[in-house]
N, C-alpha and C positions, 0 to 999 in steps of 0.2 A: 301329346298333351300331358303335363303335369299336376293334378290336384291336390295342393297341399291344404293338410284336414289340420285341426288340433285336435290333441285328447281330450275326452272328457275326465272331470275330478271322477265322478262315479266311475265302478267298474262292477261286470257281474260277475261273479265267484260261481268254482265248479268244486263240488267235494269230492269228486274222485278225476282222474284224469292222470294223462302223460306228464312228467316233471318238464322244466326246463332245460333246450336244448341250445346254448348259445351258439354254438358254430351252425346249426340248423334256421337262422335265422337271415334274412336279405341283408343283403350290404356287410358283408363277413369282415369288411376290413374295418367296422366298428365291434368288433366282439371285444378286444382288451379296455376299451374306453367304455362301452357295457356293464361289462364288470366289475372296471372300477368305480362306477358311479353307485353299482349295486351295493361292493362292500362297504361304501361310505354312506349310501342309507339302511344299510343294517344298521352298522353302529350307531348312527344318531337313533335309529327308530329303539335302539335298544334303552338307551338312555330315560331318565325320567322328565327330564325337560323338550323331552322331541317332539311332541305337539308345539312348543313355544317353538323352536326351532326348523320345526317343515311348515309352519305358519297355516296351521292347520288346527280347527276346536279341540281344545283335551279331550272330549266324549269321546272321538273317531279312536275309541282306546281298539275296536277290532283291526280295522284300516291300518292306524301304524303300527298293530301287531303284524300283520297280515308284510308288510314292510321287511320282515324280519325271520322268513320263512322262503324265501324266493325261490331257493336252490329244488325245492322238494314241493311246492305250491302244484296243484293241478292248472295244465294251461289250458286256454280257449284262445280262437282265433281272434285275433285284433278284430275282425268285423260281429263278433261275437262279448268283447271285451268292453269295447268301451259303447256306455248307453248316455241316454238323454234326449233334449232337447233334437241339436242337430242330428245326430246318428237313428232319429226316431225318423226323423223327415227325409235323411240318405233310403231306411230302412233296405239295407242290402238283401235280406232275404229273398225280400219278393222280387229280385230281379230277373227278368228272363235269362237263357243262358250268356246271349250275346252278350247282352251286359253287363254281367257278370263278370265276364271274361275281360274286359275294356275298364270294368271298376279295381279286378288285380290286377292291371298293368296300369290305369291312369292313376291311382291314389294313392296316396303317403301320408300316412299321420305322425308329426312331429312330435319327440315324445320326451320329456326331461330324463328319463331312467334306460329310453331304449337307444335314442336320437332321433332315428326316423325309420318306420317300419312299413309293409306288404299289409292290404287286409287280411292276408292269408299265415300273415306269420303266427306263430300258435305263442303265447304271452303269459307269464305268469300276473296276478292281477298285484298292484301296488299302488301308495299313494305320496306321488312326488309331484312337486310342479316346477316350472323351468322358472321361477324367479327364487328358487330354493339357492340359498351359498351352504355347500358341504365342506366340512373340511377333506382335505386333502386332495379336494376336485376345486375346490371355488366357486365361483356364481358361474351356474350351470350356461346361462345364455352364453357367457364368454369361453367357459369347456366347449362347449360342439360347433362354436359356429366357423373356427375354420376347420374343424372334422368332419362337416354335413356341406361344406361347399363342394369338394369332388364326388363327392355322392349323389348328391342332388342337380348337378351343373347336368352329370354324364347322365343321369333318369330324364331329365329334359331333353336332351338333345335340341335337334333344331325346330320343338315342338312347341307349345304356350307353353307359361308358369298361371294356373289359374290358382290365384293365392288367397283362402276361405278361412285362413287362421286367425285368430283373437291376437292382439298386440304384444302379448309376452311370450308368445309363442314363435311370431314374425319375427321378433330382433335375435332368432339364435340361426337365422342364416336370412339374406337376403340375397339376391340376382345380382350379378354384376358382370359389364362387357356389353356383348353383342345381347346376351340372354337377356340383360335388364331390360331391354327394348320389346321384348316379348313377353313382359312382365303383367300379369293383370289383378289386381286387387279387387276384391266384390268390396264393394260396399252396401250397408243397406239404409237408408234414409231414416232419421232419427233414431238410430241405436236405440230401438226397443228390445225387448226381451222375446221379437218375433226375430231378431239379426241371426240369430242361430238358426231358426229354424227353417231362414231363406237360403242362407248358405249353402244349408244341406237339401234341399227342392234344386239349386242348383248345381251342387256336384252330381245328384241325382240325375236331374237331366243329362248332362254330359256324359254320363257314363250310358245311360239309354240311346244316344247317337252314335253312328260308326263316322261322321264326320270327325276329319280331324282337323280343325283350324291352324292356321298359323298365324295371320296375323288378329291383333285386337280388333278391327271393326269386323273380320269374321265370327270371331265370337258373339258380338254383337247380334249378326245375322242368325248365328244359330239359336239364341235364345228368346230374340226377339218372338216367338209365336207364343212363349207360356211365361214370360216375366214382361214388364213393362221396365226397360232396360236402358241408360244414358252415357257413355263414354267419355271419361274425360281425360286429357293427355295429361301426362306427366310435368309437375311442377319444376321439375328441374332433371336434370342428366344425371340417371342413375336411379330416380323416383319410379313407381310403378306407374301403368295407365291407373286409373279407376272407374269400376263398372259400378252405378249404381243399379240395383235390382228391386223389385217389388217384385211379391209376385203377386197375381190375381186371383 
């Protein structure tokens, strides 16, 4: 099984720490498109216009400083990195070991500056988001997304796609083939500002199960005892299932 996360805008900052190690990171064979995404938000973050241009408040003047320092920034692990809303209700710390173990191999957080990383990968903290257009990369959704299909097709295997991402985050890779057929989108009934925080109860739970599903109405099955959970097939060939969730 595959849980694709988004990132959060926040991120928590360490003042002392290991630098950036890009070949030390999962999926080695994005380290040069890494990089280049990183030098191209240097230079915009350097700029006096880069708040207007990372689409982001002028205030955040630490944040797109912070932009601008990557190479020598102290890292924290991506489950350590990104906070909020969903990643409060993942809350990975308190996992047993087991699942612990199940949440570094089932989750992936799609990422505009990394493309898609391990909870385990150790991150410099930055602030970019995948509907950014940099120069010399272009609008990022159209950079990774055929860079994150053989990355992501081959992290799936013949397992789910259980897909918890926010909609600008979804369009810089989606399923396709045989996989789309195993494709499941959470949904959560009136997009309130509780959608995050079910998302995350639910990659929660999956990573607390040693079940591993394969098709959509097993998932179904597994979550049914702690969501109130609805299935609904794919509008067209190529479209995801959708699962809608509440929880109780």
């Amino acid at each position: 099984m595959l849980i694709l996360l988004p990132p959060s805008e926040t991120k928590a900052t360490r003042t002392r720490g290991a630098a950036l190690r890009w070949e030390g990171l999962s999926a080695p064979e994005l380290t040069d498109a890494r990089q280049q995404v990183a030098r191209a938000l240097q230079e915009v973050s350097s700029g006096a216009d880069a708040a207007g241009r990372l689409g982001v408040s002028p205030n955040l003047t630490e944040e797109i400083a912070r932009n601008t320092r990557l190479p020598e920034a102290p890292t924290l692990a991506a489950r350590d990195l990104y906070t909020g809303v969903l990643y409060d209700a993942l809350d990975l710390p308190s996992l047993d070991a087991g699942s612990s173990r199940r949440a570094a191999s089932r989750l992936r957080v799609v990422s505009a500056l990394y493309g898609v990383v391990r909870t385990t990968d150790r991150l410099a903290p930055y602030r970019l988001s995948m509907a950014v257009n940099l120069d010399g990369v272009g609008p990022l959704v159209s950079f990774w997304r055929p860079l994150l299909d053989p990355v992501l097709t081959g992290a799936a295997g013949r397992g789910l796609v259980v897909d918890c991402r926010s909609s600008t985050y979804a369009a810089a890779w989606a399923p396709s083939g045989d996989l789309a057929r195993r494709w499941v989108q959470v949904r959560v009934p009136g997009a309130t500002h509780m959608a995050k925080h079910t998302r995350g109860l639910v990659a929660r739970a999956l990573c607390q199960e040693a079940a591993d599903p394969r098709r959509p109405q097993a998932l179904v099955d597994l979550l049914a005892p702690r969501f109130d959970v609805e299935l609904h097939e794919p509008s067209r060939t190529g479209a995801p299932w959708v699962l809608d969730a509440l929880s109780r």
